[in-house]
C-alpha positions in Angstrom: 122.2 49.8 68.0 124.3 51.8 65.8 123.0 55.4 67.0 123.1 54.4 70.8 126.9 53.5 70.2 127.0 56.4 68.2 125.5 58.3 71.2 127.6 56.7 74.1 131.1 57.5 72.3 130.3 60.7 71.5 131.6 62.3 74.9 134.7 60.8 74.8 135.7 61.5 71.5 134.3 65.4 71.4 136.0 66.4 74.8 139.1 68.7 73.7 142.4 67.7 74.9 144.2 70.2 77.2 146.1 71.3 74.4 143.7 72.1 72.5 141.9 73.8 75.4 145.0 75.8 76.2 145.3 76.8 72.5 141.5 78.2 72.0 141.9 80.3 75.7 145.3 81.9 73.8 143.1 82.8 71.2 140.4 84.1 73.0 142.7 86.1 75.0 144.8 87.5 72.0 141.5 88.7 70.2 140.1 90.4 73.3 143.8 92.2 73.7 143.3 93.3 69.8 139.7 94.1 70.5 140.3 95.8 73.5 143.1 98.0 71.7 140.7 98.5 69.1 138.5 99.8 72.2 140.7 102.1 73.3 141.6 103.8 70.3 137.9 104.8 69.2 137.2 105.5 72.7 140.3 108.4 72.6 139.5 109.5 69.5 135.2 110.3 70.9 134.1 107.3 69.0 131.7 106.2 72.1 129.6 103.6 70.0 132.7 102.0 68.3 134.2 101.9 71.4 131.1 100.0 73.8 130.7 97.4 70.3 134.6 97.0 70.7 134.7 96.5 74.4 131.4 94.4 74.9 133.0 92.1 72.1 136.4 92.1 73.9 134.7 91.0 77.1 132.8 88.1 75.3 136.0 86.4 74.1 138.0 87.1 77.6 136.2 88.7 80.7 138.4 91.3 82.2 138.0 94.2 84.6 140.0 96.7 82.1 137.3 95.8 79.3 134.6 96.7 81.4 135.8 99.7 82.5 136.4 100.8 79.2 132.8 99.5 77.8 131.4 102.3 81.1 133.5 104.9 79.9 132.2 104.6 76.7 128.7 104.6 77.6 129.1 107.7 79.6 130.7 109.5 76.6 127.2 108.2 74.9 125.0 109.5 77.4 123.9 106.2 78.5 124.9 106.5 82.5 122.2 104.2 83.9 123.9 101.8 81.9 127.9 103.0 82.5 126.3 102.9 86.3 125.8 99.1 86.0 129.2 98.4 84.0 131.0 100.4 86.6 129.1 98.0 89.6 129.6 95.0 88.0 133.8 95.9 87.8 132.9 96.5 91.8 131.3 93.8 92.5 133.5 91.2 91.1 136.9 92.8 92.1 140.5 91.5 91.1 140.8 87.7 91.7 143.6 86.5 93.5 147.1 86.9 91.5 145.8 89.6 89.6 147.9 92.0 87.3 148.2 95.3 88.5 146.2 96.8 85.3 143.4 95.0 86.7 143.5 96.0 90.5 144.0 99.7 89.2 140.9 99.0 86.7 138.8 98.6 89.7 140.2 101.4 92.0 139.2 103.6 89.0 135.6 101.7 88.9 135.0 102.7 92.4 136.0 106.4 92.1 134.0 106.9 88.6 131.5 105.1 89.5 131.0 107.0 93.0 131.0 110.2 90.6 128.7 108.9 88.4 126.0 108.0 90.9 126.0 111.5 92.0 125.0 112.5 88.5 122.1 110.5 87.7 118.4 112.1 87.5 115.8 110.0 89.2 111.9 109.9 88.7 108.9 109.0 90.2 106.2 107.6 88.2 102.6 107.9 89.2 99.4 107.0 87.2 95.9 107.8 89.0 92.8 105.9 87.9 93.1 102.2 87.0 94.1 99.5 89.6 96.9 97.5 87.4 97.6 99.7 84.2 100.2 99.2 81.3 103.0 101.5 81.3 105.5 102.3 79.4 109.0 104.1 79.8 110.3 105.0 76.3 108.9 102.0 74.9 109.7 99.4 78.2 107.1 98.0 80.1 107.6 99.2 84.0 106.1 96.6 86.6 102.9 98.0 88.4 104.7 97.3 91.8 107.1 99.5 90.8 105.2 102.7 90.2 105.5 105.1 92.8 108.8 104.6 93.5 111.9 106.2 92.4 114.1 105.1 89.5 117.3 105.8 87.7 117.2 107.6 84.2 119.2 108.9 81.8 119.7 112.5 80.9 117.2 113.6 78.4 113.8 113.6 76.7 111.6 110.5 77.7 108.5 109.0 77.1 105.9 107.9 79.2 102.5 105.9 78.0 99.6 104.7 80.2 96.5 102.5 79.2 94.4 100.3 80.7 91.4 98.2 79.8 88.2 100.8 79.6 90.5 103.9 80.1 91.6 106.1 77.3 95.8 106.0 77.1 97.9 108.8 77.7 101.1 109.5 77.6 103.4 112.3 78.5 107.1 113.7 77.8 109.5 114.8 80.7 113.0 116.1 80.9 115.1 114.5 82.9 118.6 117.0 84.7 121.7 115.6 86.0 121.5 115.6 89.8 117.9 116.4 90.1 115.1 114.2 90.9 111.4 114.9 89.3 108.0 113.3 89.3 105.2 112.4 86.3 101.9 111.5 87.0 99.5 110.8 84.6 95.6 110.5 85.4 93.4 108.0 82.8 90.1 108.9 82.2 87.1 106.2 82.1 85.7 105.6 78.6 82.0 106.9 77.7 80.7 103.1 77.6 83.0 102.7 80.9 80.4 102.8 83.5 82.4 100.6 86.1 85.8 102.5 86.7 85.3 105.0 89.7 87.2 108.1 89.1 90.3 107.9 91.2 90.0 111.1 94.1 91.4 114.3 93.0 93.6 115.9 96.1 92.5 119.0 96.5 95.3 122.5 95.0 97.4 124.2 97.5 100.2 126.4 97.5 103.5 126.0 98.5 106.0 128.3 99.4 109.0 128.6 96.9 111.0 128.1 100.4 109.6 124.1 100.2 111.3 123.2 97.0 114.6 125.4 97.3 114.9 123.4 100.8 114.0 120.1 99.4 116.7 120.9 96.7 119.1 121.5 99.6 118.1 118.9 101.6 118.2 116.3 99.1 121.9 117.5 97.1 122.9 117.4 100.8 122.5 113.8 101.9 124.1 112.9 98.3 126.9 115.0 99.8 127.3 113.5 102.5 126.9 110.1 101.0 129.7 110.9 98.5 131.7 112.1 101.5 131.3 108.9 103.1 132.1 106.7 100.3 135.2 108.5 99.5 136.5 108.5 103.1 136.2 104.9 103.4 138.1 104.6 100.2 140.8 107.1 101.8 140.9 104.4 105.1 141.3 101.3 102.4 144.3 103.3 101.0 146.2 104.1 104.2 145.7 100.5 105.4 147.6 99.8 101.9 150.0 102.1 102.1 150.8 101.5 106.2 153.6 98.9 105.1 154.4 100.1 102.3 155.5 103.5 103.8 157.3 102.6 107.4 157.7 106.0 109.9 155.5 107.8 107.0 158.1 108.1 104.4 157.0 106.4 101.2 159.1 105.6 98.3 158.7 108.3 95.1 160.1 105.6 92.9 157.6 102.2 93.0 154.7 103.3 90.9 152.1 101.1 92.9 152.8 103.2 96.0 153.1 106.5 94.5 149.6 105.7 92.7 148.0 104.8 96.1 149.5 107.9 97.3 148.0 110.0 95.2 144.7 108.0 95.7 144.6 108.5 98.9 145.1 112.5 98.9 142.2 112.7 96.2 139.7 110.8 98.3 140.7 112.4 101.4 140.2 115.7 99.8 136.8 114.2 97.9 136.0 113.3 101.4 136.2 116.3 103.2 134.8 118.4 100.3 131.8 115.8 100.4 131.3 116.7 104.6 131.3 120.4 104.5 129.5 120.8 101.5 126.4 118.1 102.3 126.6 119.5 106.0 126.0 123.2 104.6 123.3 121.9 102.4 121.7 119.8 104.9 121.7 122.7 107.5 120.5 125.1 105.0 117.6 122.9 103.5 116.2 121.9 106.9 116.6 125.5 107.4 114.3 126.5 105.0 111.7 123.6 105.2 111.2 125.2 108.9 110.6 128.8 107.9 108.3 127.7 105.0 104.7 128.3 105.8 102.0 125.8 104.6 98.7 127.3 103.2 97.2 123.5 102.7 94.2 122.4 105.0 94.8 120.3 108.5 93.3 117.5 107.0 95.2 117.1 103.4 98.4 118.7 104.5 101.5 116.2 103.4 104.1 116.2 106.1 107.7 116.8 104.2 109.8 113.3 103.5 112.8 112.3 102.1 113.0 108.9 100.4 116.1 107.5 100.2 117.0 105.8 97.1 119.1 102.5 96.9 120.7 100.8 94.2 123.5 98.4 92.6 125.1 101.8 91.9 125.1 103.9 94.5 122.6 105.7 97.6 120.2 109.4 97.0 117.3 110.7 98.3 114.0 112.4 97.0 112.1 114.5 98.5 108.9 115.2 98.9 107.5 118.9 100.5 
């Protein structure tokens, strides 16, 4: 009887009392202000990992979109942009809430225009292993879903690691590079086992060559679309900021002395310019890469010759394309 007393008060007696409540979300925010500061200062003086440990901790004792930003800009100073990528969406995808503090709107004005950069930047690969129907792979270590294979995905810059096994098949693995801006493709091909009498050797497609016109113009092709996917995003940015600045700047003659407008001023010239910068040079690299997909000649037979393709790429942070030729 005692413990289900014990049990039924407990509720009432544990609940904090709004004064306490108010005094532990002071706390929380003053430590994520010192944290955050803390933040700051590593991340100015090049300390990326200081800086992501400060920020992530900041964040855990008061979420704020400044924190996050910094916690992205610290991962790209580390090299770590598939991450930064995800830091910089999630600033996105949240927004300001209602009421918010100008720091904050500003923090995700800048989330959008380095995160738009950003996208642009990140290598992607293909993954492709020939032989078993459901094998285990690895990327540097993480386990990739079979579904996935075949399909592109986002990487970091760098050295990676991939590993392939399978039940009656002898493992493999193999090391890529992977560029800013480019896209790339691994395939790895498992092997039966002597005692492996079962596993059918997958088909091998028969060599060709291709013309170094294919890949220059699947280059183009591809940088283009990003072009004019980056000159898309930043032009509908550029129609959010005149829409903010149409009251703020009656008979087109803004105010040089309120910060907030002179800020989305300046916004709004830099994505206009982005923008337009975006256009020409994805429409020039479009034009060119079609161009040279046309005049490249194809030696491979009738019957095994892959028709060109570019598959778009979609993710939390941003749109690309690979091609394939």
């Amino acid at each position: 009887m005692f413990a289900m007393a014990l049990l039924a008060t407990t509720p009432a007696w544990a609940q904090p009392s709004p004064a306490a409540a108010t005094r532990a979300a002071g706390d929380a925010k003053q430590s994520a202000r010192t944290l955050g500061k803390e933040g700051q200062d590593a991340l100015d003086r090049g300390e990326y990992a200081v800086a992501a440990e400060k920020f992530a901790a900041a964040d855990q004792s008061f979420h704020a979109p400044t924190l996050v930003l910094g916690q992205a800009r610290a991962l790209v100073g580390l090299g770590k942009l598939v991450a930064a990528q995800e830091a910089y969406d999630r600033v996105m995808r949240e927004g300001a809430p209602p009421g918010s503090t100008p720091a904050f709107v500003q923090a995700v004005d800048a989330a959008r225009t380095e995160g738009a950069a950003l996208s642009a930047r990140l290598p992607r690969v293909v993954i492709d292993v020939l032989g078993p129907r459901a094998p285990e792979v690895h990327l540097d270590g993480v386990p990739l879903a079979t579904p996935t294979l075949g399909a592109p995905r986002l990487v970091d810059p760098g050295t990676h690691l991939v590993r392939a096994a399978a039940a009656g098949f002898t493992p493999v693995e193999q090391s890529f590079t992977a560029v800013e801006r480019t896209a790339s493709r691994v395939e790895l091909r498992l092997l039966p086992t002597a005692g492996n009498a079962t596993a059918a050797p997958a088909p091998v497609a028969p060599r060709r060559t291709t013309s170094p016109l294919k890949p220059l113009g699947g280059t183009a092709l591809g940088l283009g679309i990003l072009g004019l996917v980056a000159g898309g995003i930043t032009g509908g940015l550029a129609v959010s900021k005149h829409s903010q600045l149409k009251d703020a700047c009656p008979g087109d003659r803004c105010p040089t002395n309120v910060s907030s407008v002179k800020d989305a001023l300046d916004a709004y010239h830099t994505f206009g310019t982005l923008s337009t910068v975006g256009f020409v040079v994805g429409g020039l690299l479009t034009a060119g890469g079609v161009t040279l997909l046309a005049l490249a000649p194809s030696s491979a037979p009738a019957d095994t010759r892959t028709k060109a393709s570019v598959v778009p790429v979609i993710t939390l942070g941003g749109v690309g394309a690979v091609g394939r030729f």
